[in-house]
C-alpha positions in Angstrom: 0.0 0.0 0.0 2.9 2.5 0.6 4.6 1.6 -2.4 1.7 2.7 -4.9 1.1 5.6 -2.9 4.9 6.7 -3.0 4.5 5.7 -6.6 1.8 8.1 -7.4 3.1 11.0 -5.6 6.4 10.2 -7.7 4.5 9.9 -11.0 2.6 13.1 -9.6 5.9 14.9 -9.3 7.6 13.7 -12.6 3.9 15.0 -14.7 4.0 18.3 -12.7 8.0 18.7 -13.8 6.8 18.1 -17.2 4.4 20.5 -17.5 6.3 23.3 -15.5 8.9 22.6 -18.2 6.6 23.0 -21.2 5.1 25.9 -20.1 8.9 27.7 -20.0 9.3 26.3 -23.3 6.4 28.1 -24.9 6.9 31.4 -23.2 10.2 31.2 -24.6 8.7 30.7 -28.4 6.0 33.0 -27.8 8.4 36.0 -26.7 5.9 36.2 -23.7 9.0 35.8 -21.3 10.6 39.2 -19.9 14.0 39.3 -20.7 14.4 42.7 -21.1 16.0 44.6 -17.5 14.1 47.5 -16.2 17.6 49.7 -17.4 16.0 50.6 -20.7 14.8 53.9 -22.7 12.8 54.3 -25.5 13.0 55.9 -29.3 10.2 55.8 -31.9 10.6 55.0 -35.5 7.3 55.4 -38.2 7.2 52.7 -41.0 4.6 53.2 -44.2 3.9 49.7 -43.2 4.7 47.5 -40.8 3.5 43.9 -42.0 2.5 41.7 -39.4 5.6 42.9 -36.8 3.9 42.9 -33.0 4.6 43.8 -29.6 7.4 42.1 -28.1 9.2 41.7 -31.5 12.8 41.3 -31.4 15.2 44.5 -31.9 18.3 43.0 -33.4 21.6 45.0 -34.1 24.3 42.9 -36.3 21.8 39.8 -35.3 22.3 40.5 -31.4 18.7 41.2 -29.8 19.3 44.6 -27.8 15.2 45.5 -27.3 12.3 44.8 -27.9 8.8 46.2 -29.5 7.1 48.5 -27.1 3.9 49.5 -28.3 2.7 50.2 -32.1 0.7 52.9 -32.7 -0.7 55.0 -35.7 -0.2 58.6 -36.5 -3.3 60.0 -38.1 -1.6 63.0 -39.1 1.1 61.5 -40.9 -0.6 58.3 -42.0 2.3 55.6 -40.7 2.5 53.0 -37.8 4.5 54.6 -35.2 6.2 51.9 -33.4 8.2 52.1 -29.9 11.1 50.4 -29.1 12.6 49.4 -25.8 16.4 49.2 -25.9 18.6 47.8 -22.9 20.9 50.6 -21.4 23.7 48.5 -21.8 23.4 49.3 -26.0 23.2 52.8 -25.4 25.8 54.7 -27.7 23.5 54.5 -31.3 24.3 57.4 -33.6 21.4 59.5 -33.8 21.6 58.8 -37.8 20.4 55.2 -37.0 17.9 53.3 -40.0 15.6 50.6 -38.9 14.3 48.0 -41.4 11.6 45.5 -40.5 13.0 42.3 -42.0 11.1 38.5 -41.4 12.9 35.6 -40.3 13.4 32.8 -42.5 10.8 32.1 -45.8 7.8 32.5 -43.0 9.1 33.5 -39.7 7.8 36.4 -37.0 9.0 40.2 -38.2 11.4 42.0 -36.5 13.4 45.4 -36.5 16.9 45.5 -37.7 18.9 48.5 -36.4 21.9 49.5 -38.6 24.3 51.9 -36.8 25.3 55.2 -38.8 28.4 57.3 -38.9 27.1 60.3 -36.7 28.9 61.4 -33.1 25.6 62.3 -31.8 23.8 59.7 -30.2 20.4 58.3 -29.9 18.7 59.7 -26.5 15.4 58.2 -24.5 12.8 59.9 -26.6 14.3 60.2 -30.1 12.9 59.4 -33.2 14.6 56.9 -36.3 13.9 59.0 -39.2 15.9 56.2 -41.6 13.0 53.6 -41.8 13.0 50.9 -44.4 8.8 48.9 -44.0 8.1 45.7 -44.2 7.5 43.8 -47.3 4.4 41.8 -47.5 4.3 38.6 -49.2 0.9 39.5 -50.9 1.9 42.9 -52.1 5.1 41.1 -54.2 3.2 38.2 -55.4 0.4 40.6 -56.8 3.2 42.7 -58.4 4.1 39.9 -60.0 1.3 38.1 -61.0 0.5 41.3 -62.5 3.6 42.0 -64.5 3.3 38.2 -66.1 -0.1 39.1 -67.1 0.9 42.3 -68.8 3.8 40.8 -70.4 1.1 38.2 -71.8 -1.3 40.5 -72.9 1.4 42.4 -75.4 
């Protein structure tokens, strides 16, 4: 009778262990876990469009995340996603003259934004805006384009 119960407890343990360590496993492919220290500040860039990139995206420099995706808004007066990025003290000496592209990872992976360092001795500070923006480019819009050159080269 002790056996089975110390069985069952074990068993208990081993499922409970198992599902602790699949829940870590999707927050980490989810990008719902917090790596990101509070030492951060913020700069805004605006993209004509911004694809499918969300919250929490990855902000990569040379492939080396450095922040993440804020918050994504839209300005009505200059019709473009304005999109906030959080970036880790630590990566705190950009050149005001920055670009960000929005790029996807592999043939059908999440979006992310690509910063590319300029030549400038100013740097970025908390509150700054990337004017160097490079938007997304959505799978639809290039398979339309060309769909639509093949017919027109058809038609002649």
């Amino acid at each position: 009778m002790l056996t089975s119960r110390a069985v069952e407890i074990g068993v208990g343990l081993f499922v409970a262990a198992g599902l602790a360590a699949l829940f870590m496993l999707a927050m980490q492919v989810s990008n719902l876990s917090a790596n990101i220290s509070s030492e951060s500040y913020m700069v805004s860039a605006a993209f004509q469009n911004i694809g499918g990139l969300k919250v929490r995206s990855p902000v990569t420099v040379s492939g080396v995340r450095v922040g993440r995706v804020e918050a994504i808004d839209y300005d009505t007066s200059a019709y473009e996603a304005v999109v906030t990025l959080r970036i880790e003290d630590k990566y705190s000496s950009f050149p005001d003259d920055t670009s960000a592209s929005i790029f996807t990872a592999g043939l059908l992976g999440e979006q992310y934004i690509a910063l590319q360092p300029g030549g400038s001795e100013q740097n970025l500070k908390a509150g700054d805006r990337i004017h160097l923006t490079q938007s997304a480019l959505v799978m639809e819009q290039i398979i339309g384009q060309f769909l639509y050159n093949m017919a027109s080269k058809e038609s002649k």
